[in-house]
Structure formats: C-alpha cells, structure tokens
OpenMM code with the backbone's topology and positions (N, CA, C; nanometers):
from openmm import Vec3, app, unit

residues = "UNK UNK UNK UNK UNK UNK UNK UNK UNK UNK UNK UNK UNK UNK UNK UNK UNK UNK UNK UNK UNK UNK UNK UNK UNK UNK UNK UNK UNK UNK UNK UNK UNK UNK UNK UNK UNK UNK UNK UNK UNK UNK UNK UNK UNK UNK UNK UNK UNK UNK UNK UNK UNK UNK UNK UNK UNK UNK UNK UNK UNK UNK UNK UNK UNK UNK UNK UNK UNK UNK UNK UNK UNK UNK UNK UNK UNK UNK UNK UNK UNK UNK UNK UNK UNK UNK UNK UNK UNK UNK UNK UNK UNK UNK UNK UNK UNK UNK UNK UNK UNK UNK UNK UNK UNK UNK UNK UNK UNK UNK UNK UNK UNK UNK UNK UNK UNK UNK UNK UNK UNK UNK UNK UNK UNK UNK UNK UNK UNK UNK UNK UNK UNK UNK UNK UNK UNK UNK UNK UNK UNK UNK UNK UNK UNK UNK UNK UNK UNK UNK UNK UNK UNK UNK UNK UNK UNK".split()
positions = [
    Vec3(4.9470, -0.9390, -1.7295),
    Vec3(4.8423, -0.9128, -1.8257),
    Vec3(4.8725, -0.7794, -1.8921),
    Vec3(4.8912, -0.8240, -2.0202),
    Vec3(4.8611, -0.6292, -2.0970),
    Vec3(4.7599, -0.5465, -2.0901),
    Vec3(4.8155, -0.4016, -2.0979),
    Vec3(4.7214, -0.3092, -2.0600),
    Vec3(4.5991, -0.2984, -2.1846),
    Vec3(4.5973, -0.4000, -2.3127),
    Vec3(4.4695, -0.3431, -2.3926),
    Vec3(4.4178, -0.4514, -2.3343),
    Vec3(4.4502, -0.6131, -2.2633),
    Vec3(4.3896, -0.6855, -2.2381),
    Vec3(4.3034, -0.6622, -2.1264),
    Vec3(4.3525, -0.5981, -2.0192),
    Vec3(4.2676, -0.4774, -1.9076),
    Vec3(4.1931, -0.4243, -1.9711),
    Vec3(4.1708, -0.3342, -2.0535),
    Vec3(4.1119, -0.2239, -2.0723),
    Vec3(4.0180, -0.2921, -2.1505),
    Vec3(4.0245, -0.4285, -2.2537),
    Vec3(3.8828, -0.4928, -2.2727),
    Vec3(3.8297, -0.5505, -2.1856),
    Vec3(3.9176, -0.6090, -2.1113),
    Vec3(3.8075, -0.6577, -2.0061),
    Vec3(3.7184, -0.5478, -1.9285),
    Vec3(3.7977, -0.4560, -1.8770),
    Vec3(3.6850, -0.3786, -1.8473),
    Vec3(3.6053, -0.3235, -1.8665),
    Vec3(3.5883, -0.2828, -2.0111),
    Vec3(3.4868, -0.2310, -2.1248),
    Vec3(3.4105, -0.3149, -2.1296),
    Vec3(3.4110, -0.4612, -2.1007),
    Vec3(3.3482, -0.5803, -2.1296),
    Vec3(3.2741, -0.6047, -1.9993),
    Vec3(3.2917, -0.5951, -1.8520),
    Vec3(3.2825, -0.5508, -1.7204),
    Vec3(3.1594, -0.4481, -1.7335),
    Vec3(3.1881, -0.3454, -1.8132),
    Vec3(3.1115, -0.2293, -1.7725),
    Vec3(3.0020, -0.2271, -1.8554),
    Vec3(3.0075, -0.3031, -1.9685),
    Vec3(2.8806, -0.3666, -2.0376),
    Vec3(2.8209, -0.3890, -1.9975),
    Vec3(2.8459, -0.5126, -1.9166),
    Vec3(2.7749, -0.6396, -1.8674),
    Vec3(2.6766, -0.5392, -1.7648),
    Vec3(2.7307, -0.4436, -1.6614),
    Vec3(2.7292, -0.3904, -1.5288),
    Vec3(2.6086, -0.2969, -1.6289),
    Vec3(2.6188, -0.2292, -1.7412),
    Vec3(2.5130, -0.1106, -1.7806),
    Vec3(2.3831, -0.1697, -1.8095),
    Vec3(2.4074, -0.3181, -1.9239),
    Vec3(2.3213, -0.4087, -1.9349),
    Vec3(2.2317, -0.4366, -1.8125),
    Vec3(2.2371, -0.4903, -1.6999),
    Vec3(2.2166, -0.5110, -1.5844),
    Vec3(2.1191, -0.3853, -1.5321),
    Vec3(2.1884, -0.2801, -1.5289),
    Vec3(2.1067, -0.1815, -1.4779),
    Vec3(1.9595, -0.1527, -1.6007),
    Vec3(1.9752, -0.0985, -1.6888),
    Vec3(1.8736, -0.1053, -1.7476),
    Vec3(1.7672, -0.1865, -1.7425),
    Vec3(1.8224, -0.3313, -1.7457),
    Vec3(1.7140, -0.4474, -1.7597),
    Vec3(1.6634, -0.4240, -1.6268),
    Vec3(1.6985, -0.4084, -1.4740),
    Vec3(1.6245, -0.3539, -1.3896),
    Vec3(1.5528, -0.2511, -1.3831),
    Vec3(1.6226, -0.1426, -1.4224),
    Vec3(1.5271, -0.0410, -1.4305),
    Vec3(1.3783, -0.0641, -1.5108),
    Vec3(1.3879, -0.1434, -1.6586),
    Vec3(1.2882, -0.1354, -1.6690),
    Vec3(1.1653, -0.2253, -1.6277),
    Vec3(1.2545, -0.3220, -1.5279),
    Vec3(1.1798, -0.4516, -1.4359),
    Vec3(1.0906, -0.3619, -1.3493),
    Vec3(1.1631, -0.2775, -1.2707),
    Vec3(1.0942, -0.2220, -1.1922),
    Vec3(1.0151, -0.1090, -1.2272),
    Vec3(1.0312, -0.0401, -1.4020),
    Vec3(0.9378, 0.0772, -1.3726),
    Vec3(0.7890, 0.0772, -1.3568),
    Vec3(0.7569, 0.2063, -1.2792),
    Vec3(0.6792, 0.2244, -1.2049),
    Vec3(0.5784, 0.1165, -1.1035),
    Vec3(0.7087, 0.0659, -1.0526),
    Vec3(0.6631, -0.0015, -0.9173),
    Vec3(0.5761, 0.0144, -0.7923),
    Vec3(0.6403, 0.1634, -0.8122),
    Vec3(0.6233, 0.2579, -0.7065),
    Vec3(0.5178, 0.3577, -0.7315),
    Vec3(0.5198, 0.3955, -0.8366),
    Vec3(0.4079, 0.5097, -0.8405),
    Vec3(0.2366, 0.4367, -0.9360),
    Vec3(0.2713, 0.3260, -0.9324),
    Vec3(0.0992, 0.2970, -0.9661),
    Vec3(0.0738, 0.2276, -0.8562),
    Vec3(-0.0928, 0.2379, -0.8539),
    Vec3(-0.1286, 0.0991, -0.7392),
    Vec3(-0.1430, 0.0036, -0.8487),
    Vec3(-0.1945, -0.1157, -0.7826),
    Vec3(-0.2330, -0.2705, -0.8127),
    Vec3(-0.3312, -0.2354, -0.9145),
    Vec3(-0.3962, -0.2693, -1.0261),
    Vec3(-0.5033, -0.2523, -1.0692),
    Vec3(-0.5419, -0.3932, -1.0539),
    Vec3(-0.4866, -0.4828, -1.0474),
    Vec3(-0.5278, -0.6320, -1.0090),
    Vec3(-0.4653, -0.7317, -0.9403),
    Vec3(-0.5184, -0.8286, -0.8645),
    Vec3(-0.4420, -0.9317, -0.7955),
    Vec3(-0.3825, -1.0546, -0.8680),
    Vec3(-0.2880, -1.1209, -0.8372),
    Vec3(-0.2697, -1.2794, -0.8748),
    Vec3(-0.3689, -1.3661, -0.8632),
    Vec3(-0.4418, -1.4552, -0.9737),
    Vec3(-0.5008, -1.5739, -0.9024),
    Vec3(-0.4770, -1.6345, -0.8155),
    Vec3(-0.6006, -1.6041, -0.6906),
    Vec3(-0.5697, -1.6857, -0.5950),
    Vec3(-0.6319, -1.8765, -0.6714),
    Vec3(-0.5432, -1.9760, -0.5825),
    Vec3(-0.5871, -2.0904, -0.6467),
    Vec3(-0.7128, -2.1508, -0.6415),
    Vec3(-0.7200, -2.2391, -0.6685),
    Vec3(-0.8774, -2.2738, -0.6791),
    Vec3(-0.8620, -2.3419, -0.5573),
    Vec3(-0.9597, -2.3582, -0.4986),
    Vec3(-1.0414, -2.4148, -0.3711),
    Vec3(-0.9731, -2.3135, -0.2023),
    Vec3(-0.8565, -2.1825, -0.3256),
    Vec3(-0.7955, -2.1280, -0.1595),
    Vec3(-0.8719, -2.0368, -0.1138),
    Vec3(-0.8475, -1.9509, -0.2391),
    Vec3(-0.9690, -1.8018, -0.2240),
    Vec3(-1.0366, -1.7695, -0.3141),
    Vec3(-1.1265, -1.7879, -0.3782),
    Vec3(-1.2103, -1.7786, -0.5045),
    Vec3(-1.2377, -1.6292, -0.5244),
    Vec3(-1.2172, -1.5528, -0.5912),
    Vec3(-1.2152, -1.4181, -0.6012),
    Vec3(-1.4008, -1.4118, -0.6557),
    Vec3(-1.4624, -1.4999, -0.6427),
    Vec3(-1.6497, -1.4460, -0.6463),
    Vec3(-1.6562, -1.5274, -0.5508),
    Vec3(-1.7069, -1.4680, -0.4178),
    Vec3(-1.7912, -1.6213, -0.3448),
    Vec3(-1.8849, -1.6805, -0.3658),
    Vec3(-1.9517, -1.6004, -0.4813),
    Vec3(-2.0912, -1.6702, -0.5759),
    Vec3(-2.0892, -1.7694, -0.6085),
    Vec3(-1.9207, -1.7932, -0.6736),
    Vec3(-1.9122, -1.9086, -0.7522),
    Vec3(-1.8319, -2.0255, -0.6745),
    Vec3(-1.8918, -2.0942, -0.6290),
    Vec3(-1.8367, -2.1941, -0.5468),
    Vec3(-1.7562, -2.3154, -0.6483),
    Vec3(-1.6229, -2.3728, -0.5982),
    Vec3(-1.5859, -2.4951, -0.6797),
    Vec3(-1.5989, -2.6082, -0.5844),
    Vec3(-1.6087, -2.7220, -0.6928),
    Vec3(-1.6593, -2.8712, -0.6405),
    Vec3(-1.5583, -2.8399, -0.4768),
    Vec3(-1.6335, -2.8868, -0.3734),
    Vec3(-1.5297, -2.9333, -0.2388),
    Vec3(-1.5424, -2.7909, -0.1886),
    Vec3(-1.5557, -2.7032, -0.1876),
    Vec3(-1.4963, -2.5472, -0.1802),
    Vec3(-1.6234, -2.5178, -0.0610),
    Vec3(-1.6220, -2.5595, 0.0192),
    Vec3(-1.7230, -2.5537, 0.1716),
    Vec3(-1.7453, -2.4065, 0.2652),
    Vec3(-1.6113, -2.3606, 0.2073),
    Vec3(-1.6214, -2.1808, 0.2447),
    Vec3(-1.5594, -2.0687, 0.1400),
    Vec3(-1.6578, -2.0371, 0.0770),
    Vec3(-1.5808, -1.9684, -0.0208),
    Vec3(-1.5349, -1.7872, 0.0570),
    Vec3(-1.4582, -1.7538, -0.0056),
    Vec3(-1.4176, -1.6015, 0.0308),
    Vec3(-1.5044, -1.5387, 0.0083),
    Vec3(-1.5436, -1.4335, 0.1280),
    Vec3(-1.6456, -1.3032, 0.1704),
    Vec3(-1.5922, -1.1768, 0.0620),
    Vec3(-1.6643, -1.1118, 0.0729),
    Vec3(-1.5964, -0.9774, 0.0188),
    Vec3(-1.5035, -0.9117, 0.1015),
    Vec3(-1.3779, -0.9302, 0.0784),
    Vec3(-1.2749, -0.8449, 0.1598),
    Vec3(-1.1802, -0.7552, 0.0604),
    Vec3(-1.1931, -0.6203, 0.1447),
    Vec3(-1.1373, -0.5202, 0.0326),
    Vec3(-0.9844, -0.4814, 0.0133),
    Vec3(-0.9029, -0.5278, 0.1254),
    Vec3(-0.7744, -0.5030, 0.1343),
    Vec3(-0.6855, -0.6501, 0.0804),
    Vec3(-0.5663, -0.6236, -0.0053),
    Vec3(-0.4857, -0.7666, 0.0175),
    Vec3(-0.4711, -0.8239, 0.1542),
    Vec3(-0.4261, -0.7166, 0.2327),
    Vec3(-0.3648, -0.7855, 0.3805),
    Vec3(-0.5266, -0.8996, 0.3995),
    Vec3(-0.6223, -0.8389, 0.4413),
    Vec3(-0.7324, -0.9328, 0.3993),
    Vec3(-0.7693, -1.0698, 0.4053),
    Vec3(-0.7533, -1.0641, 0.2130),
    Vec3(-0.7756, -1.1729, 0.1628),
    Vec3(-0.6497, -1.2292, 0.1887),
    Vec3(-0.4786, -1.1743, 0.2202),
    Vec3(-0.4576, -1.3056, 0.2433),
    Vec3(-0.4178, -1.3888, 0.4319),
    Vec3(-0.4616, -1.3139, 0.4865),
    Vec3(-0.5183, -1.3363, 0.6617),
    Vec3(-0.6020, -1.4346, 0.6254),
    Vec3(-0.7253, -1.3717, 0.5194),
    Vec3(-0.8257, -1.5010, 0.5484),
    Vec3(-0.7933, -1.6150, 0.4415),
    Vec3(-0.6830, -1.6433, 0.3285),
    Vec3(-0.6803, -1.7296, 0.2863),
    Vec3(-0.6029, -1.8481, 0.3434),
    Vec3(-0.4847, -1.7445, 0.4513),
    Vec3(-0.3812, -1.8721, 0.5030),
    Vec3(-0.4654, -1.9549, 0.6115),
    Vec3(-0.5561, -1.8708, 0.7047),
    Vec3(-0.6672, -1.9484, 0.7615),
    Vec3(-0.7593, -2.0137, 0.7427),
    Vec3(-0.7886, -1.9877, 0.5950),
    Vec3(-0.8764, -2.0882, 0.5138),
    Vec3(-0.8186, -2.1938, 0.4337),
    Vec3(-0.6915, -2.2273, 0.4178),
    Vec3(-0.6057, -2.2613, 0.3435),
    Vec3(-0.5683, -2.4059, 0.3555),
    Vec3(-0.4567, -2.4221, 0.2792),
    Vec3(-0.3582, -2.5638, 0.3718),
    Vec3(-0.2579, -2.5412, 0.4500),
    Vec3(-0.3040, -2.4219, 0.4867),
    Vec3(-0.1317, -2.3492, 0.5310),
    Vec3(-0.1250, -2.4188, 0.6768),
    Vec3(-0.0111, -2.4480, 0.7664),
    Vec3(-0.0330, -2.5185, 0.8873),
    Vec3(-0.0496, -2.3979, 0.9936),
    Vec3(-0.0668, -2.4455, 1.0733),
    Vec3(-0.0773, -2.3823, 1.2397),
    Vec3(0.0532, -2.2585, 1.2618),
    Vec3(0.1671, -2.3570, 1.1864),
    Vec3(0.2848, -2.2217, 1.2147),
    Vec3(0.2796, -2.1044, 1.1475),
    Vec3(0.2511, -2.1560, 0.9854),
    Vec3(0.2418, -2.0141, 0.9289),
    Vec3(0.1480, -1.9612, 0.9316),
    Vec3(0.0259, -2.0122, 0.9961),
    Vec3(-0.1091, -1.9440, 1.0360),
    Vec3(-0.0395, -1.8549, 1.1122),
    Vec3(0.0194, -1.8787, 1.2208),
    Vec3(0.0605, -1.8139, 1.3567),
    Vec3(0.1565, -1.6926, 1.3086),
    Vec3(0.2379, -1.7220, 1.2326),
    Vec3(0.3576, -1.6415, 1.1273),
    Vec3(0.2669, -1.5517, 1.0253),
    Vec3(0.1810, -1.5559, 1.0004),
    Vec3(0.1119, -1.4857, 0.8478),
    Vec3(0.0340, -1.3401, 0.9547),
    Vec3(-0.0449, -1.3938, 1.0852),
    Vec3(-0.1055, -1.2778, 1.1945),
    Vec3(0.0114, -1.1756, 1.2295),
    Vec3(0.1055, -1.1590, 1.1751),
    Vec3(0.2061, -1.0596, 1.2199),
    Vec3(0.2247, -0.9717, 1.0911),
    Vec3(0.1624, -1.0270, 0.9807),
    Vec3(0.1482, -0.8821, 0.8470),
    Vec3(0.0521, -0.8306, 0.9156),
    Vec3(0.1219, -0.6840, 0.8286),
    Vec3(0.0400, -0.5737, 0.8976),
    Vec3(-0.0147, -0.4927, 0.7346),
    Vec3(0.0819, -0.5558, 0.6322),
    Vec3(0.0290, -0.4574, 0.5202),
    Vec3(0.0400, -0.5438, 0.4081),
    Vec3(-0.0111, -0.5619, 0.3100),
    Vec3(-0.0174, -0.6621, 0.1808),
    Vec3(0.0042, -0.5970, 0.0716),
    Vec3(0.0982, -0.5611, -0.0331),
    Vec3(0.0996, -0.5348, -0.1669),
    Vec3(0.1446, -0.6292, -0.2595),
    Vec3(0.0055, -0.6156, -0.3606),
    Vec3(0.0604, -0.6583, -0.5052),
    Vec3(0.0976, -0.5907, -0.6158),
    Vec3(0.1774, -0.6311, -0.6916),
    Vec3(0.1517, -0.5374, -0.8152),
    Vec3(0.2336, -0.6462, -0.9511),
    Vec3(0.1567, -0.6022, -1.0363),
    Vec3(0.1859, -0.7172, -1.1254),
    Vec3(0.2705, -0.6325, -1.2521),
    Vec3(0.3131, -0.6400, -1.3059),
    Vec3(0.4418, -0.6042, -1.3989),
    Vec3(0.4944, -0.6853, -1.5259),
    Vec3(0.5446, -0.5628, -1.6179),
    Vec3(0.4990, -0.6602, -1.7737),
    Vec3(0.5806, -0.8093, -1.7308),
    Vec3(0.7500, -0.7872, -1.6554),
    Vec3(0.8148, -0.9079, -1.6550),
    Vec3(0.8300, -0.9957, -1.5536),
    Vec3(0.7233, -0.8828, -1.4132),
    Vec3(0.7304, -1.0599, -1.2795),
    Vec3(0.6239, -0.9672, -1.2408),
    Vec3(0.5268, -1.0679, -1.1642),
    Vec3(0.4314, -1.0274, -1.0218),
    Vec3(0.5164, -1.0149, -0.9042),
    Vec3(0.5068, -0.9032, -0.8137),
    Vec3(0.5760, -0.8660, -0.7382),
    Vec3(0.5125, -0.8436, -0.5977),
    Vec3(0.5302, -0.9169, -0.4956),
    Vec3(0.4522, -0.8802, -0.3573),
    Vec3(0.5136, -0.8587, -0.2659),
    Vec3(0.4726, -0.8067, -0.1577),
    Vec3(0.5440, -0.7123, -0.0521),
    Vec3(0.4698, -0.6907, 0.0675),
    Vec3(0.4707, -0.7683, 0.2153),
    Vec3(0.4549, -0.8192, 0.2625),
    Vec3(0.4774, -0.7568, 0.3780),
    Vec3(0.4581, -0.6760, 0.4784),
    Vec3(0.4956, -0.5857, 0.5541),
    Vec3(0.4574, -0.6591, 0.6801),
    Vec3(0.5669, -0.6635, 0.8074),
    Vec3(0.4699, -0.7149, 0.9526),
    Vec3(0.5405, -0.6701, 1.0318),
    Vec3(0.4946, -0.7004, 1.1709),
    Vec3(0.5612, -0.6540, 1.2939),
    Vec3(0.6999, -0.6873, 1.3516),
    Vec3(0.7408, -0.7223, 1.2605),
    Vec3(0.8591, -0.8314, 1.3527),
    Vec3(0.9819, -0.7272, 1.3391),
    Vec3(1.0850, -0.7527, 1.4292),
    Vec3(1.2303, -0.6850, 1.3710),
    Vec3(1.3226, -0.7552, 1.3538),
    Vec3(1.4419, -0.7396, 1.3416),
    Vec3(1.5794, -0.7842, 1.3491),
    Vec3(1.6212, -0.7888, 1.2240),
    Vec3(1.5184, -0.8168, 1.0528),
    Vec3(1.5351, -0.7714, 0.8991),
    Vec3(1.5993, -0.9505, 0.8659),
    Vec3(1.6819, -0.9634, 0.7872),
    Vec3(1.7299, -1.1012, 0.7256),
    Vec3(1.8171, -1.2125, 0.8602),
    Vec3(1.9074, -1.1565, 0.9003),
    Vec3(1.9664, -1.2619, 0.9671),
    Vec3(1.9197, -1.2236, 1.1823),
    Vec3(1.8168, -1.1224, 1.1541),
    Vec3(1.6738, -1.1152, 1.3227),
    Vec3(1.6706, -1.2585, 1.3295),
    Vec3(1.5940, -1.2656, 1.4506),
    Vec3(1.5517, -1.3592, 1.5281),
    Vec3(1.3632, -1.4052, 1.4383),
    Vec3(1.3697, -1.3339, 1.3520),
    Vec3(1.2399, -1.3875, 1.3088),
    Vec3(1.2493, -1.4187, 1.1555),
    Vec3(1.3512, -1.4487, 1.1335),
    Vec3(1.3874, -1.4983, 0.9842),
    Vec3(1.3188, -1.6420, 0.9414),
    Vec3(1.3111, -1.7204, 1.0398),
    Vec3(1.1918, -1.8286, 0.9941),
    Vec3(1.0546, -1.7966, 0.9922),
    Vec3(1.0282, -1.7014, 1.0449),
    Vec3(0.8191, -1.6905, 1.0362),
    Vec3(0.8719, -1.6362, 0.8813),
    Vec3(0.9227, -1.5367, 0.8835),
    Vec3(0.9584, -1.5044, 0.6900),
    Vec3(0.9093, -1.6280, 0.6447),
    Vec3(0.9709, -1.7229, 0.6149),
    Vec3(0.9866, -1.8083, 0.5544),
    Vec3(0.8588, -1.8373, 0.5357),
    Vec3(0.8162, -1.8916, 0.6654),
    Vec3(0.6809, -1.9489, 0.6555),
    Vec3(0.5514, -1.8459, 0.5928),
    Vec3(0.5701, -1.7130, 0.6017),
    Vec3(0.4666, -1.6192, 0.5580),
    Vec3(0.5368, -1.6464, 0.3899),
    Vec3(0.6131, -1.6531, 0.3373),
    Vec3(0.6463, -1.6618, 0.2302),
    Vec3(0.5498, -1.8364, 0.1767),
    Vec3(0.5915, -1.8844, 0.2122),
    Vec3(0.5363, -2.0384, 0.1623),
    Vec3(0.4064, -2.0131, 0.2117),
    Vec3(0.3186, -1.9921, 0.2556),
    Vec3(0.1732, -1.9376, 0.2957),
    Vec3(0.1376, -1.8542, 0.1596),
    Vec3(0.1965, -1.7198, 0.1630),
    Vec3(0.1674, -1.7198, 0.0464),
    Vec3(0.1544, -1.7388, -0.0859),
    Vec3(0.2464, -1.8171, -0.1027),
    Vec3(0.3186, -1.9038, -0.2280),
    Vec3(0.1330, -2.0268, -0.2442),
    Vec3(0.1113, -2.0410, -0.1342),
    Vec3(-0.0241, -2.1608, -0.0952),
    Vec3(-0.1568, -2.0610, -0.1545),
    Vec3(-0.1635, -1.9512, -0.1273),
    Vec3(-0.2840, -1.8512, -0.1588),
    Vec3(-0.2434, -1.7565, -0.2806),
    Vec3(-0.1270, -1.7392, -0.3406),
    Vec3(-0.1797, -1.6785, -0.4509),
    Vec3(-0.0950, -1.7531, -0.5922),
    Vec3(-0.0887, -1.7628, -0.6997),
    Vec3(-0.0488, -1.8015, -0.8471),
    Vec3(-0.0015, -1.7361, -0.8910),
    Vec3(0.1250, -1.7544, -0.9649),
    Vec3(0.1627, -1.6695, -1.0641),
    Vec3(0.2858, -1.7683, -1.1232),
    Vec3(0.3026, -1.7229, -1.2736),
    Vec3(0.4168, -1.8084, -1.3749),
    Vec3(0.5460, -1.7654, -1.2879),
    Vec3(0.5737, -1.5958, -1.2681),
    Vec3(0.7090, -1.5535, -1.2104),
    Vec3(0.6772, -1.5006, -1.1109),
    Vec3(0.6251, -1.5198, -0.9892),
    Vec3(0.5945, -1.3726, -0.9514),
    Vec3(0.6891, -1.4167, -0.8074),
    Vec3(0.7265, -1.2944, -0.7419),
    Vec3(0.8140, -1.2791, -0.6091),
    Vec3(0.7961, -1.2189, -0.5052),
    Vec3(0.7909, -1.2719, -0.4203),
    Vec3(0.7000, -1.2011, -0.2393),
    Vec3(0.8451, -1.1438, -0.2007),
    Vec3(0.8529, -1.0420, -0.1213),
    Vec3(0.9488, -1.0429, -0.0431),
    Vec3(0.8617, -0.9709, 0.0937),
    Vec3(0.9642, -1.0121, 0.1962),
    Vec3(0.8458, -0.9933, 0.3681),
    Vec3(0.9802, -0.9061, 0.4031),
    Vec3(0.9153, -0.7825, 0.4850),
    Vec3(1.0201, -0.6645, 0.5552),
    Vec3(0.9314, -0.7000, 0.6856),
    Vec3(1.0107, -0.6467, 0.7597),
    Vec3(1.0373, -0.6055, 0.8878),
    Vec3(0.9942, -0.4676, 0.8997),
    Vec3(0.9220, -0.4497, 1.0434),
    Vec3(0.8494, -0.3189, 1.1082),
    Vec3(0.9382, -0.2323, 1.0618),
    Vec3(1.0795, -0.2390, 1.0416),
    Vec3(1.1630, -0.1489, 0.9645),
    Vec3(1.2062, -0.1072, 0.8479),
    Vec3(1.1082, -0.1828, 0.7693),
    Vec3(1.1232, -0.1987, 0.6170),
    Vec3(1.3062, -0.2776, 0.5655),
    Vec3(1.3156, -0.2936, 0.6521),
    Vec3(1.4506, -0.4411, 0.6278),
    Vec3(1.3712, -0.5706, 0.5696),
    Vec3(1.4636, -0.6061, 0.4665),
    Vec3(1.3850, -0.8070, 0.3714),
    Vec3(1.4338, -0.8248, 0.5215),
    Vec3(1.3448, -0.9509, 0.5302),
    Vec3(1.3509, -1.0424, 0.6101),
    Vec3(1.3590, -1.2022, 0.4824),
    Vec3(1.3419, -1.1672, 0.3961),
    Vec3(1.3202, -1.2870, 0.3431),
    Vec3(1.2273, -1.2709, 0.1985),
    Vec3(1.2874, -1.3531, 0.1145),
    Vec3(1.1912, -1.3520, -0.0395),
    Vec3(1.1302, -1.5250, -0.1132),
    Vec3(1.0689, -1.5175, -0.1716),
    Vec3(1.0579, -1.6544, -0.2473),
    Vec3(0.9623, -1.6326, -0.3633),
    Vec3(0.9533, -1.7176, -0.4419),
    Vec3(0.8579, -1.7028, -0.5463),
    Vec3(0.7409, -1.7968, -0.5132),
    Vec3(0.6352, -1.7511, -0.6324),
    Vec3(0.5351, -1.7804, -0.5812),
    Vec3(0.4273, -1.7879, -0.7158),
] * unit.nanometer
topology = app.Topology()
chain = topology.addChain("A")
for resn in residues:
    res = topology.addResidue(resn, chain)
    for name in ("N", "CA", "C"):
        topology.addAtom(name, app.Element.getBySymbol(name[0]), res)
C-alpha cells in the first residue's frame, strides 16, 4: 500500500474516531451534574403516576412513593414481572433516571458482585426486563452495576 493511501486512510480513521467522540459527548452532557426533573412513563395498568386516577382493570393503583428505587420495587411486585425477577429486582439498592435530549437513560445500582461476566449476570438480565415491564420510553437504556459500580448488564427499555 502507498504511503498517501495510509495517510488517507488514516485521516479518514481519525474522522470517523473525532466524529464519535463528540456525538457522545454531547449524548451524555450533563448526565452527571443534573438530577432527574422527571420520570419515564410508567405503563398503563403497571404504575400509574396519580393513584387518583385509576385505569379500567387497574385493582391497585401506586401509593405515593418518593424515591425511583421505590416505585420501581413496588412496580415489579405489582407488575407482570415473574417470581424470578421479583426475587432479582429486591437486590437494587439505588434507582436513577434521567432523561436526555437523545435517549432516557437508567441506572440501576444493587448488591450483587462479580460486574458482567460474576456469577450474577442473569438476575441483571432479569432486573433489566422487569424494568423494561415498568417503565416506557421510544430510546431509553437501563444499565444494572454491581455493589462495585461494574455493568453487570444493559438493555433498552
């Protein structure tokens, strides 16, 4: 290969690579330094964000609960979620949302260790699809850490 044919490709490489960073950066700005000013719709009949307003079938609507971790403890138990990820969802310990001009973004904190390829890489899963069951969004993306702040696991939702 000739050396101008190198040297575009890599100009072409390092595009692509600057492109990339930016479009993250501005995915993620200020991720970190705002809170939530609002949640994802939870779905209808999971967690009704008024318990005033009851929908047709809707036999227990959601209490006032002030934390995400919370509402979504009490939605996977109120939910369709099964027995496992009931059992899998009692090991968050912390719930964040935050919603963002180009994805909803959640973050999922629990007791477990070992991070992606631990011994608890399937309750991930299942706390992921639990929540995927209790909250809505067009793009939005959970990811679940470990007592060590290691992913254990992501999905959309």
């Amino acid at each position: 290969m000739s050396s101008k044919k190198v040297q575009g490709f890599a100009i072409a490489f390092a595009s692509v690579v600057a492109i990339g960073v930016v479009v993250s950066a501005v995915a993620n700005a200020g991720a970190d330094t705002k809170p939530s000013v609002s949640t994802p719709s939870p779905q209808p009949n999971a967690a009704p964000s008024d318990p005033a307003k009851k929908t047709e079938g809707d036999t227990n609507p959601m209490p006032e609960l002030k934390t995400e971790l919370d509402k979504f403890l009490w939605c996977s138990a109120h939910n369709k979620s099964s027995k496992e990820e009931q059992a899998a969802v009692k090991h968050a310990t912390k719930v964040q949302v935050n919603e963002h001009v180009a994805a909803d973004m959640a973050k999922v904190y629990t007791d477990f260790s070992g991070g992606m390829f631990g011994p608890h890489q399937g309750e991930a899963e299942l706390i992921v699809t639990s929540f995927a069951d209790c909250y809505d969004s067009d793009n939005g993306l959970v990811t679940v850490y470990d007592k060590d702040g290691h992913v254990m696991g992501n999905g959309n939702y």
